[in-house]
Every structure is written in structure tokens, then in C-alpha cells.
C-alpha positions in Angstrom: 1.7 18.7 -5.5 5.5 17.9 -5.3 6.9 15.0 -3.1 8.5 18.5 -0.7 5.0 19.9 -1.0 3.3 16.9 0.0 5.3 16.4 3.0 5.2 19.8 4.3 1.7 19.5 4.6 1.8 16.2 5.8 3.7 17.8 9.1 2.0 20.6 9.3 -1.2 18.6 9.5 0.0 15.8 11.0 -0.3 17.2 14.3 -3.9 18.8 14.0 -6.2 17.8 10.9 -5.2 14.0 11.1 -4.9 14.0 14.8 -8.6 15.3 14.4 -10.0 13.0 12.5 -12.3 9.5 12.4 -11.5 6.8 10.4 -13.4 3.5 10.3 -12.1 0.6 9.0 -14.5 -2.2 8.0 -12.8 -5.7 8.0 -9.9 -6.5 10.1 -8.4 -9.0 8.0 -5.1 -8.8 5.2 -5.8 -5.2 4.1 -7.2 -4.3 7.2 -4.1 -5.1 9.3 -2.0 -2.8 7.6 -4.5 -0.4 7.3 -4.8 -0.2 10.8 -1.7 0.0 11.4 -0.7 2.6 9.6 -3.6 5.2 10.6 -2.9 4.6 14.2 0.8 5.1 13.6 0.4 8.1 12.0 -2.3 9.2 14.5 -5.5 9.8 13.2 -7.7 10.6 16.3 -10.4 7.9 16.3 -10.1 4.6 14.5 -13.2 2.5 14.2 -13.1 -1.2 13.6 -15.7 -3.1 12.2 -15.3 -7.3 12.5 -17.2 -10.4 13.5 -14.6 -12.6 12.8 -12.0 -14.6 15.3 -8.7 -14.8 14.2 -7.5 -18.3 12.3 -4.1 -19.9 12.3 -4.5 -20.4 8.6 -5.0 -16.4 7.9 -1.7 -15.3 10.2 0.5 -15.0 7.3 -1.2 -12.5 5.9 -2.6 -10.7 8.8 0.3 -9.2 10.2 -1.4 -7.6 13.5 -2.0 -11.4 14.8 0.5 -13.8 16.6 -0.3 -17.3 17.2 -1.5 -17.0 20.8 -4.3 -15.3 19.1 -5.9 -17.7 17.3 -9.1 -18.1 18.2 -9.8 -14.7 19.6 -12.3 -12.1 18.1 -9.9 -9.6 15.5 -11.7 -6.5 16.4 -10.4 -7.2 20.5 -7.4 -8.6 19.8 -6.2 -5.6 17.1 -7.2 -3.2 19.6 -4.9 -4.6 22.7 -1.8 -4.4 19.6 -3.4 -1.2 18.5 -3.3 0.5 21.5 0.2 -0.6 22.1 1.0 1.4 19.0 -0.4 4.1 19.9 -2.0 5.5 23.6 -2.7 8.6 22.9 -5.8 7.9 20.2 -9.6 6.7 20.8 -9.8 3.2 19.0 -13.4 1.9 18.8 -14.6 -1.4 18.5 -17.2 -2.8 16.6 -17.4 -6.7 17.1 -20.9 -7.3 14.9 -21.4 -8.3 11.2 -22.0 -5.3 9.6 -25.4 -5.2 7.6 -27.9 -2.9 6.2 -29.4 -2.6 10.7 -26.4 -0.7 12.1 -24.4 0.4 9.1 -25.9 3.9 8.7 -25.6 4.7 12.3 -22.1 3.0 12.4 -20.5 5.6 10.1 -22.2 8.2 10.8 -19.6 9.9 13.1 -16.7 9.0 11.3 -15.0 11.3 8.4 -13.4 8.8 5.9 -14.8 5.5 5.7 -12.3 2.5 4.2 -13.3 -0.7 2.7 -11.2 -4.1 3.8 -14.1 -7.0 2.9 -14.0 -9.6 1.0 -17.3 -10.1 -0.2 -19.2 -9.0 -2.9 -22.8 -8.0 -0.8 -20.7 -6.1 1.9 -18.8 -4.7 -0.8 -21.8 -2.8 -2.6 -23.7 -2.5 1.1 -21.5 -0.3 2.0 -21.0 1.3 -0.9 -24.5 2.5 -1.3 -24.6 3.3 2.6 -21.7 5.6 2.3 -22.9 7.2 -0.8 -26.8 7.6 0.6 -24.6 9.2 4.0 -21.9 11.3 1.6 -19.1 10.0 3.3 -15.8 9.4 1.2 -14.9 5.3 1.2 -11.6 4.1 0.4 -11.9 0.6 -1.4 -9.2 -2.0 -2.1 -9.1 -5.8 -3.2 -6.8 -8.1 -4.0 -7.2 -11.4 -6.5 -3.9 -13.4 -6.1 -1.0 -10.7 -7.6 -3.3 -8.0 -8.4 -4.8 -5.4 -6.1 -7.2 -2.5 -6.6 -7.5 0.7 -5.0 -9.7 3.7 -5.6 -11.5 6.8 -3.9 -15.1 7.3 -3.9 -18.0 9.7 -2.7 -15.4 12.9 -3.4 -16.1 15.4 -5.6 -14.2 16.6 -7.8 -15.0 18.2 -11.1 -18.1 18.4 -10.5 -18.8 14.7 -10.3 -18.5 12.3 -7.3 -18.2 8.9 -8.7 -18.7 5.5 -6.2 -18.3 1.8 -7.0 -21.6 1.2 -8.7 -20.1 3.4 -11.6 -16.8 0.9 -12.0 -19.1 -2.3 -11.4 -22.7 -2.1 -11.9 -23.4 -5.6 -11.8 -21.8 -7.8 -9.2 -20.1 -10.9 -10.7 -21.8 -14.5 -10.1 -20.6 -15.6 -6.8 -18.7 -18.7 -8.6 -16.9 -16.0 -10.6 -14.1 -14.9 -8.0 -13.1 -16.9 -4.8 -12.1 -15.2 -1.6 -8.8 -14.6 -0.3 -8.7 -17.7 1.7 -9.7 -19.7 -1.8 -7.7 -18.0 -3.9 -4.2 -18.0 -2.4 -2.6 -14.2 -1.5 0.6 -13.8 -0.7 1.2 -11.8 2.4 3.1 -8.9 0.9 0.7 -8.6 -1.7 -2.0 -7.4 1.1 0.8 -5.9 2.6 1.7 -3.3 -0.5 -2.4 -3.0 -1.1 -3.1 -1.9 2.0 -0.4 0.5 2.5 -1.7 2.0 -0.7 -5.1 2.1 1.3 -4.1 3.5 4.0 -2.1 6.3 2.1 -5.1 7.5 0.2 -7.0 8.1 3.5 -4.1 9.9 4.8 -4.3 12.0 1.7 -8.2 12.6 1.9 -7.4 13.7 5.5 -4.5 16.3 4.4 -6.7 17.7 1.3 -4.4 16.1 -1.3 -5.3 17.0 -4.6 -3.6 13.6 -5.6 -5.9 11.0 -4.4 -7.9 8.4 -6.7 -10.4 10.3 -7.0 -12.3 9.2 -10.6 -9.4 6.3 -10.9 -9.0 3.4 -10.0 -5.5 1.9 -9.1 -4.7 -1.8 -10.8 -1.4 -3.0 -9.6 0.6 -6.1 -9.9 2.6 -7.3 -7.1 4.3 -10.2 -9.1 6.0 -7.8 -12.3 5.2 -4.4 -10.4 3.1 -3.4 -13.7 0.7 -0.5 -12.5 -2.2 1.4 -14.3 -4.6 3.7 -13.6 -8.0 3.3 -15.3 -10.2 6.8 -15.3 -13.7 6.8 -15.0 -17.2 9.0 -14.9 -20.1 9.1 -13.0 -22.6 7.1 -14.5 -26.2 8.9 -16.0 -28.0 5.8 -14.8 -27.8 4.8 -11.0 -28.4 1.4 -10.4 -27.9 1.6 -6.2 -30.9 2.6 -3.8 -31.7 6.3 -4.4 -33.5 6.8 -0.6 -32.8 6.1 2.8 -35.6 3.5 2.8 -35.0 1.7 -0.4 -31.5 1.5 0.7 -33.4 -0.3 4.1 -35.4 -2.7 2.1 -32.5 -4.1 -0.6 -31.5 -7.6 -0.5 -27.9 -7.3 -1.1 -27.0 -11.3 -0.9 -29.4 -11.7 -3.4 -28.2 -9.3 -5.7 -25.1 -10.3 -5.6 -25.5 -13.8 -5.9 -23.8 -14.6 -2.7 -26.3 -16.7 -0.4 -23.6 -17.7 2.1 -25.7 -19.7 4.5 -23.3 -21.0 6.5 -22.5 -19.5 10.4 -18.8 -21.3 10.9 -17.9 -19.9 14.5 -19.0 -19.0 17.9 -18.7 -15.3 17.7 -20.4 -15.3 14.2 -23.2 -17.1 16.0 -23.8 -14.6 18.7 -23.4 -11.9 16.5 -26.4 -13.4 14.2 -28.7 -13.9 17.6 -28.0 -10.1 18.4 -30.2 -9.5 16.2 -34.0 -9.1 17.1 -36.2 -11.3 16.7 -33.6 -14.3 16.1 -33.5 -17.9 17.4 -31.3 -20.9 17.0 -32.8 -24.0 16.6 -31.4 -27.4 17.4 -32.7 -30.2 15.2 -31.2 -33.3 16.7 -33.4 -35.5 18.3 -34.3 -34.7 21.6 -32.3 -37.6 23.5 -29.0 -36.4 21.5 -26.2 -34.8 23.9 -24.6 -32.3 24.7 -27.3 -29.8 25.3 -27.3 -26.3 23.9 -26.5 -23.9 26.7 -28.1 -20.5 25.1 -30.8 -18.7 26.2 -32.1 -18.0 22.5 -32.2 -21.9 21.8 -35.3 -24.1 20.3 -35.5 -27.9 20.1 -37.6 -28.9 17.0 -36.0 -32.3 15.4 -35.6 -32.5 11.8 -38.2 -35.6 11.8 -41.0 -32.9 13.3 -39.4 -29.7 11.5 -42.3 -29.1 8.9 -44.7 -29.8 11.4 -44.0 -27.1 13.4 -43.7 -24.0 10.8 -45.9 -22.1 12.8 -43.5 -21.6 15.9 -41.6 -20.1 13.7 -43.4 -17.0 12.2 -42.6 -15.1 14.8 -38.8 -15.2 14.1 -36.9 -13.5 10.8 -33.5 -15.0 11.6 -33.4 -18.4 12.0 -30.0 -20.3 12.3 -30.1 -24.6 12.4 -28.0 -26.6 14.4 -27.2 -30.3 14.5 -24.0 -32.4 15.4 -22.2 -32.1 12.0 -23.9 -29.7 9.6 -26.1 -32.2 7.5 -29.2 -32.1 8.7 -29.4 -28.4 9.7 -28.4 -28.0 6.1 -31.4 -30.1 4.8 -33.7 -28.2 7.7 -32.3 -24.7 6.3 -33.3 -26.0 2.7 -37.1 -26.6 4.3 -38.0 -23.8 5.6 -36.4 -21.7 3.1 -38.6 -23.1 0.7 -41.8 -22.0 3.0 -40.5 -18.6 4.2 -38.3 -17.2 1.5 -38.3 -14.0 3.1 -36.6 -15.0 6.3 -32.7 -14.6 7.2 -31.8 -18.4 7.4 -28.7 -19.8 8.1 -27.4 -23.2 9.5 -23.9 -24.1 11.7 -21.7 -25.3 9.0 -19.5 -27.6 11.4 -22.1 -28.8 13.7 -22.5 -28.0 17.8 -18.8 -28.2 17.7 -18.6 -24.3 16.5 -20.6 -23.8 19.5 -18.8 -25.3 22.0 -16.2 -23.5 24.3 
């Protein structure tokens, strides 16, 4: 399609295919903010958001959609107040959970294109495999320092439909490639990443023949050097081929990526959403201030591994203390006795927990 071409049928769309249309956007972080911005701008009809997360005065550089009165506020409320400011005239719907393998089939099921803004390697292939098991196209991107990736998956075309597992088949070890905040990105690198995001789903949405469909984007933001590598559907699947085995995978442990930690007060009531969850405080019992949540037990570490069995009841366990150590070694117990169980620990103590 010529540039003319593609902008005629960017207009003549614009105001009813894309103003028709669902996107949801998983991560409200550095791709996500442009992302976001960009769909709502040009007007796709629902926009989804999908973050736990509060917003960090570290992370404002690169996320654009966040001013410094903001810090401290969940991302998915706060980028909807901007959003909306943006744009009145579209539905934008917000998820404020961790997304996991619980809600993430029912979460894009009423969306057309779903786009990928993580940062981790388990949510990365989670939803992946969910989009793939739901055939609904994803749009992924990531960014490592001056380079950024971008591709199209779940779309056929040419009688394939390829998906990450056929570029990556094997996760990396989780030592192998630090996060944005570890890493260092420049905020016009997830700037000029994103956009490219964004302009792939606005492409799916207008039936571009042009879209990465089968290639995957490499671009450096630091030289400007750009490839595109092509790629097949692979004869051996190595995701979940069902509904149910897609249920029962352990995604953090096949990706190597046991982040135990819980590091803020929204993350925390997001983990005790869950059923059959509980937080358990393991500083003595004379130690102040008290824990003012419903979903709260008192076991000391001293009396922890006599007590097991008040906790079989439970699948998600998260340990507190006042600074992190001795929920850690309590987390380190009782994974040893219940391997099976979702267990987790504050990483900075009852202070993450305080308002």
C-alpha cells in the first residue's frame, strides 16, 4: 500500500472501523504511556487498561502520561483521568489487578486487538499463550537499553499465524536480562517503541496489509539502524495446547522468574483479591503498629513451623514483618513444606502497608 493509499484508508476508517473497535493495553508503564496515548487520540472506541502498579517518581521520565503530583497513585486511575481529558467521547476501562492465568481469559475476551507493554518474562508468554488459546491478534514490544522490538502475532497470513513461542521458545534465565528500571531506558527510546506499537494496532484495525505480521521489528534508537527479521510458524508448539493445560501452567517457574517480593500497597490488595489468600504478620505479638486488614493472621516467626496446619487452607500466602527479613526467612519456610502454594512476602516491611 502507498503512503496516499494508506492514509485514505486511514480517514475513511477513522471515523467508523477504529472508532468501533477494543483495544486493551496490558501495562501502563514506558510503552504503555504512548501507547495509550496514541489510541485514544486517534479514537479507537474502547481502550482497556490492565495495571497493578502505582506510579513512581523514579519511572516519570519515561512515562510521559504521569506528572509529579501523581506519584504514588495507582497508573491504571491516574491514566484514565489524563486519558479522558484526551479524549471524552470514547469508553476507557480500567483494570487495576495483576493480570494472571484467573482473569486473563475473561479480561480479553471482549476486546479486538490485544497489545503487550510488560516487562517481565512470565507475563510476557502468559499472555501470549492466552491470546493465542483465545485467537486474538497481540501486539508485542520491548525495549533493552537502545534497542526495541516490535512484532504482530495471532494474524494469519499465508496460511500461517505465527505468536511469540515461535521467536522465543525458551524464556531466558531470569539473571539474563534486567528490567527497564535495572537496565537504564532513555525516555525517547520508549517513546519511538511505543509509537511503533501503537501504529501496528492502528494498522490491524484499518486491514493494513503492512503490519509485522511473520517479522519482527529490531530497532536502534542510539544509530537509528533498523531490521526486520522474518520468521515461520514453528512444527513443534511448546505453549499449552487446551484451555485447561493453559489453566494449570506455572508460568513463573517456567520462566525462571520467582519474584517473591510484594513492594506496595496496591500490589498487596491486589494479591489478597484473590480467593483463598491471607497475609500473615510474623512479628511478635507485642510488636506495634498493628495490621489494620480484615484478611490479616498473627503467627510469629519463632511459632511459624508450628503452626503449618492453619495454613492449608490458604494458596496465597503473603508474610509481613517490620523490614522484610524475617518474612523473607518465613517465606523460605513454608515454601519448603508447601511448594505448591503462591507465596510471597512484603519486601519493605509494614511500611509498604501503611497509608
Amino acid at each position: 500500500m502507498q503512503q496516499a493509499d494508506y492514509i485514505t484508508g486511514f480517514r475513511s476508517f477513522c471515523t467508523g472501523k477504529i472508532a468501533h473497535s477494543s483495544v486493551l493495553v496490558v501495562g501502563a508503564g514506558g510503552l504503555g504511556c504512548p501507547v495509550l496515548q496514541i489510541l485514544v487520540s486517534t479514537g479507537v472506541g474502547v481502550v482497556g487498561i490492565v495495571d497493578f502498579d502505582t506510579i513512581e517518581l523514579e519511572n516519570l521520565h519515561r512515562q510521559s502520561l504521569y506528572r509529579e503530583q501523581d506519584v504514588g497513585l495507582p497508573k491504571v486511575i491516574t491514566a484514565v483521568e489524563h486519558l479522558s481529558k484526551i479524549n471524552s467521547e470514547i469508553e476507557i476501562i480500567a483494570f487495576q489487578e495483576m493480570i494472571t492465568g484467573k482473569n486473563v481469559l475473561s479480561m480479553i475476551h471482549n476486546f479486538d486487538v490485544v497489545v503487550d507493554c510488560t516487562d517481565n518474562f512470565a507475563t510476557r508468554y502468559l499472555l501470549n499463550d492466552a491470546c493465542y488459546l483465545m485467537k486474538k491478534p497481540l501486539v508485542y514490544a520491548s525495549i533493552f537499553q537502545n534497542e526495541g522490538q516490535v512484532s504482530v502475532f495471532n494474524v494469519e497470513k499465508e496460511n500461517q499465524i505465527t505468536n511469540y513461542r515461535d521467536l522465543f521458545p525458551v524464556p531466558p534465565n531470569q539473571n539474563e536480562v534486567p528490567n527497564c528500571n535495572e537496565a537504564g531506558v532513555l525516555p525517547a527510546h520508549s517513546a519511538v517503541i511505543g509509537t511503533f506499537q501503537a501504529n501496528e494496532v492502528i494498522k490491524l484495525l484499518i486491514d493494513s496489509p503492512e503490519t509485522l505480521i511473520h517479522q519482527l521489528l529490531v530497532f536502534n534508537t542510539k544509530n537509528y539502524e533498523s531490521m526486520k527479521i522474518n520468521f515461520k510458524e514453528s512444527t513443534e508448539k511448546s505453549g499449552p495446547k487446551t484451555i485447561q493445560e493453559f489453566l494449570n501452567f506455572n508460568y513463573n517457574e517456567f520462566c525462571n522468574s520467582f519474584d517473591n517480593s510484594i513492594k506496595s500497597h496496591q500490589e498487596l490488595i491486589s494479591f489478597l483479591n484473590q480467593n483463598n489468600s491471607i497475609l500473615i504478620d510474623v512479628r511478635e505479638s507485642d510488636e506495634q503498629p498493628k495490621i489494620a486488614l480484615a484478611k490479616t493472621l498473627e503467627i510469629p516467626l519463632s511459632s511459624l513451623e508450628q503452626n503449618l496446619n492453619k495454613l492449608n487452607c490458604y494458596t496465597s500466602i503473603c508474610f509481613v514483618c517490620a523490614s522484610g527479613a524475617r518474612s523473607q526467612k518465613a517465606l523460605k519456610l513454608l515454601k519448603s513444606h508447601f511448594p505448591d502454594k503462591e507465596i510471597k512476602h512484603l519486601k519493605s516491611g509494614i511500611k509498604s502497608i501503611q497509608q
